[in-house]
C-alpha positions as CSV (number, residue, x, y, z in Angstrom):
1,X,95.9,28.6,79.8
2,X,94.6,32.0,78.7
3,X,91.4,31.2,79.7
4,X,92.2,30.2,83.2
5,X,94.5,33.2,83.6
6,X,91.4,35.7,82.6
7,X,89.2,33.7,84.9
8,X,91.5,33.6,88.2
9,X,92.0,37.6,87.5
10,X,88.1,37.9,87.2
11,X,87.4,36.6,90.6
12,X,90.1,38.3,92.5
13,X,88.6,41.9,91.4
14,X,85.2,40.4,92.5
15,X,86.5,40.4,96.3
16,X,85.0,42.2,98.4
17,X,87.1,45.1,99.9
18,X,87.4,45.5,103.7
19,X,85.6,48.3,105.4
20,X,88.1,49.9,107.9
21,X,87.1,53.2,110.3
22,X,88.5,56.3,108.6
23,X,87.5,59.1,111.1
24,X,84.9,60.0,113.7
25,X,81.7,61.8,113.2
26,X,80.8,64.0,116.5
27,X,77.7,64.4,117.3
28,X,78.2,66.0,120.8
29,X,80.9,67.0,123.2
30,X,80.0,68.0,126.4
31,X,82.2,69.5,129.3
32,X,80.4,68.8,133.2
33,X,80.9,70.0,135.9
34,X,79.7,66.4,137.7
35,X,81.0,63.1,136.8
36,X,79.3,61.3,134.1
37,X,78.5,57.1,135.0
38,X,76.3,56.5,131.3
39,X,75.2,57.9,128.9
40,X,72.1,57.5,126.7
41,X,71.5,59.3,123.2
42,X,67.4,59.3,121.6
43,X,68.2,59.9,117.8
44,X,64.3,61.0,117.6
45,X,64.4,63.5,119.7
46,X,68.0,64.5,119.4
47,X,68.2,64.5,123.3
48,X,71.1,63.3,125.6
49,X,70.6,61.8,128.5
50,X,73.7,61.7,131.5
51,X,73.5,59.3,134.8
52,X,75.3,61.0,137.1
53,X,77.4,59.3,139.8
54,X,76.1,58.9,143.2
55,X,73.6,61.5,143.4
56,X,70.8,59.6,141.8
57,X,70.3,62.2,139.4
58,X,70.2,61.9,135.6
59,X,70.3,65.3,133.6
60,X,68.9,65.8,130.1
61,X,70.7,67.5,127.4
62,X,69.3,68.9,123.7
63,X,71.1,71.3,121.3
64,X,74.2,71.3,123.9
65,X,72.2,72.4,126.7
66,X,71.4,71.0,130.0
67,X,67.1,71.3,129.9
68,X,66.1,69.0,133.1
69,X,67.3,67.0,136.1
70,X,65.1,64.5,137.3
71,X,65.3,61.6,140.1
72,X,67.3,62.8,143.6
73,X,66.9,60.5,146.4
74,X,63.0,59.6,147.4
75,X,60.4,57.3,147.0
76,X,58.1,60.1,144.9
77,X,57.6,58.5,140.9
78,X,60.1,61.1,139.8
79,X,63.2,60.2,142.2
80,X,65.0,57.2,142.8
81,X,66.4,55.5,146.0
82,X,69.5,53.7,144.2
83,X,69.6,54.6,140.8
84,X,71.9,51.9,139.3
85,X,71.5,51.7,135.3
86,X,69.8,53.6,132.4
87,X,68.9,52.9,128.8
88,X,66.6,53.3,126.0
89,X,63.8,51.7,125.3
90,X,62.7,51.0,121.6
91,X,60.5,54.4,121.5
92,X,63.4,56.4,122.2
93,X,62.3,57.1,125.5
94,X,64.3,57.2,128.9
95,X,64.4,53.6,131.1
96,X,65.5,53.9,134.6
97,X,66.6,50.7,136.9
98,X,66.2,51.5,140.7
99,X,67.8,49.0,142.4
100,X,66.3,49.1,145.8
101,X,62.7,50.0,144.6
102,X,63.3,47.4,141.7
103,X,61.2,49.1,139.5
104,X,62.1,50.4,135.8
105,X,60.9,53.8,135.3
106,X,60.0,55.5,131.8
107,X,60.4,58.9,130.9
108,X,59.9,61.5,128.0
109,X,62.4,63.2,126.5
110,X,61.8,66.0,128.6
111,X,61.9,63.9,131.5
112,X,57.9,63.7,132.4
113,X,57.0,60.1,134.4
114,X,55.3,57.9,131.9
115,X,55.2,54.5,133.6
116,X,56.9,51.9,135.5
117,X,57.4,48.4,135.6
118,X,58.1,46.1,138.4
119,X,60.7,43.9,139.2
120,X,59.7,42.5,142.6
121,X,61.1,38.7,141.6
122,X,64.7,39.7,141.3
123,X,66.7,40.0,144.2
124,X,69.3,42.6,143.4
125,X,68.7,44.4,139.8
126,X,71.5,46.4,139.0
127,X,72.1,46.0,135.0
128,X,70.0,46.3,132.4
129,X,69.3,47.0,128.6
130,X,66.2,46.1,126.0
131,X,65.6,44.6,123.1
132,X,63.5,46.2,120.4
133,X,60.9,43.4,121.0
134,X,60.8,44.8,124.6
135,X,62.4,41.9,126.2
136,X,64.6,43.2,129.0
137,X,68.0,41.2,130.3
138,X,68.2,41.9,134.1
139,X,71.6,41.4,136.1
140,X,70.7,40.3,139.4
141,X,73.9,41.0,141.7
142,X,72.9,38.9,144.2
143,X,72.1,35.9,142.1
144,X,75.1,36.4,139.8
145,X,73.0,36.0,136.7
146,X,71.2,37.6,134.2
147,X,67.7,36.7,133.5
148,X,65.4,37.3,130.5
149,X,62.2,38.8,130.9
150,X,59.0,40.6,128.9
151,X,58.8,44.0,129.4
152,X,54.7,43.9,129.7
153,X,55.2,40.3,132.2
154,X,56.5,39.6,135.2
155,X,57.1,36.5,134.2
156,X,61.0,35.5,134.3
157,X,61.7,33.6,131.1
158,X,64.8,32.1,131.8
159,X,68.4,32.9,133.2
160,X,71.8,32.4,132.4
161,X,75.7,33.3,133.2
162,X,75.6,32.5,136.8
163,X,79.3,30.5,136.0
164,X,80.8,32.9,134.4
165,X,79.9,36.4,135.8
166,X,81.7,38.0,139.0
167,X,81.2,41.6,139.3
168,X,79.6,43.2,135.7
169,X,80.0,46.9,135.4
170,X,78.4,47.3,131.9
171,X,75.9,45.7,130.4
172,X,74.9,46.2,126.6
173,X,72.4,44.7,123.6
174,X,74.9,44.6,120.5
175,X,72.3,43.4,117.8
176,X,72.1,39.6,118.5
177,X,74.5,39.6,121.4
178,X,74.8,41.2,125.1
179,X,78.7,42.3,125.4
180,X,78.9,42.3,129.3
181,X,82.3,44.0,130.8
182,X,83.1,42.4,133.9
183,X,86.1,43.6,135.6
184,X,89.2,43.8,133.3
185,X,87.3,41.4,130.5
186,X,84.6,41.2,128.4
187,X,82.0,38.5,127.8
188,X,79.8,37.8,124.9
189,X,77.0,36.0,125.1
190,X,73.6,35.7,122.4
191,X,70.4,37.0,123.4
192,X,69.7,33.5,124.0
193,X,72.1,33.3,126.7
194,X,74.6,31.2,125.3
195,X,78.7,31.8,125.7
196,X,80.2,33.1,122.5
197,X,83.6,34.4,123.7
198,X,85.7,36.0,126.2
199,X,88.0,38.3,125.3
200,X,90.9,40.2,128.1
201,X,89.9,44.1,128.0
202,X,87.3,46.0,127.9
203,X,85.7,45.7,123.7
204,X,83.1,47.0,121.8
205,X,82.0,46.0,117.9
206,X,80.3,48.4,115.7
207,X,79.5,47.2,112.0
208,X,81.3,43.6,113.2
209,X,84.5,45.7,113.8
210,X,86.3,45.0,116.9
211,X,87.5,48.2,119.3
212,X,89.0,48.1,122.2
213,X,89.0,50.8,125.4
214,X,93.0,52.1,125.9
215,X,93.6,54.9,128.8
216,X,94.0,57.8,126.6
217,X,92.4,56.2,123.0
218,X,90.1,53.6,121.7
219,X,92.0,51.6,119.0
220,X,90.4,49.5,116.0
221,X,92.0,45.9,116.6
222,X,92.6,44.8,113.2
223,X,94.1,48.5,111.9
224,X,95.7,49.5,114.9
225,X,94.3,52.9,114.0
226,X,93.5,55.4,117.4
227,X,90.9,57.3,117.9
228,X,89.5,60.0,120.5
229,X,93.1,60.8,121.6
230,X,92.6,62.5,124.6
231,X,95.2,64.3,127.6
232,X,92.5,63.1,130.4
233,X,92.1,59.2,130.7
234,X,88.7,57.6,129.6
235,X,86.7,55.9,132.1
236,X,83.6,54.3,130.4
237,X,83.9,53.4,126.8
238,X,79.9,52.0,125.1
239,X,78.9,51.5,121.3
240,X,75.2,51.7,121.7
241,X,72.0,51.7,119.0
242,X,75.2,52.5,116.2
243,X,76.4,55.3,118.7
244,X,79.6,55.4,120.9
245,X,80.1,56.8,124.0
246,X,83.3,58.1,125.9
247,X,83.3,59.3,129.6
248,X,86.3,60.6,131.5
249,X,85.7,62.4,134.8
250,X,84.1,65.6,133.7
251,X,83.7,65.0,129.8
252,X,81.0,63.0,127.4
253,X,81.6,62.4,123.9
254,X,79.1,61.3,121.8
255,X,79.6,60.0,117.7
256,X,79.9,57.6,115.1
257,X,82.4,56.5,113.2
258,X,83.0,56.7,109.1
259,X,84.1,53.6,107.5
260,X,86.0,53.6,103.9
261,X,86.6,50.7,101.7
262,X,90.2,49.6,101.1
């Protein structure tokens, strides 16, 4: 009886202990005077990058400081004629989606043209994000779908969620799933394009924690605990390549979060 007493006591301390959020780390807030629509962040070359809304512009941040604007409406390599998404490729290097030119356009940190790739067989591009094999998932709004495609091929390898998706606003690579926001929910599929989960709200995970956008907070589902308490309401709430991103109407924050054991 002794024995099995020691024993039970012996793998109860052997538990792993949960891993909760504790507090945020900042790595940048910024006041605009424009309103934010994403936000991109290049850990190599510590460099922020801001789509604004409806101007077709993106400006480029470093060290707190606005240092470019590129794009403007135009068909010149450097503009755009509906700039609709942005992200980063694996490089850390700016990816553009016009829309109407359905091209992707790549940029340097400083926001010098490096290339561009075509997108002539999809109807209506409007999301995107990439893989660090280079794949690229494309939401085509007028197909209702999202299809799968090689960044150096034309080639479309395959599509999916034309049943479930109505009207995506965001659309974002989580590790081995997409976590699409679409309206007032959020759909998870893997990057293989099958349905994981739908969820009422709009979520992001970060270390398989679950956090949910609120109007004045994000909060971490299983602790209840707020964050990034703010007077103004939050617009846009992203956790991507292990950073998170909060937009309001003139205001970008930009950090991680700090997780203790309990």
């Amino acid at each position: 009886m002794i024995f099995i007493i020691v024993l039970s006591c012996s793998i109860i301390s052997e538990q792993p202990r949960k891993i909760y959020p504790s507090q945020l780390n900042i790595i940048q807030k910024l006041i605009l005077d424009f309103t934010p629509q994403k936000c991109c962040y290049s850990e190599s070359s510590q460099t922020i990058f801001i789509m604004e809304k409806e101007t077709n512009e993106i400006h480029i941040f470093k060290d707190g400081k606005q240092i470019n604007i590129i794009g403007g409406l135009g068909f010149e390599r450097n503009n755009f004629s509906k700039l609709a998404d942005i992200t980063l490729s694996p490089d850390g290097s700016l990816l553009a989606l016009d829309s109407f030119q359905k091209t992707v356009k790549k940029f340097d940190s400083t926001g010098k043209w490096i290339a561009e790739l075509s997108l002539e067989n999809i109807s209506e591009p409007s999301l995107f994000d990439i893989s660090i094999d280079e794949t690229l998932y494309i939401f085509d709004d007028n197909s209702c779908e999202i299809f799968i495609s090689n960044n150096f091929n034309e080639d479309n390898l395959y599509s999916f969620g034309k049943f479930y998706l109505t009207n995506p606003s965001q659309l974002i690579l989580a590790k081995n799933n997409l976590i699409i926001l679409d309206e007032d929910k959020t759909l998870i599929f893997d990057t293989f394009g099958q349905f994981v989960e739908e969820l009422s709200g709009n979520f992001q995970f970060d270390r398989l924690q679950k956090y949910e956008l609120k109007k004045y907070f994000i909060e971490h589902q299983e602790s209840g605990k707020k964050f990034a308490i703010s007077s103004n309401p939050w617009k846009i709430f992203m956790i991507q390549n292990n950073y998170c991103f909060l937009l309001s109407d003139n205001e970008v924050w930009i950090f991680s979060f700090v997780y203790e054991k309990l």
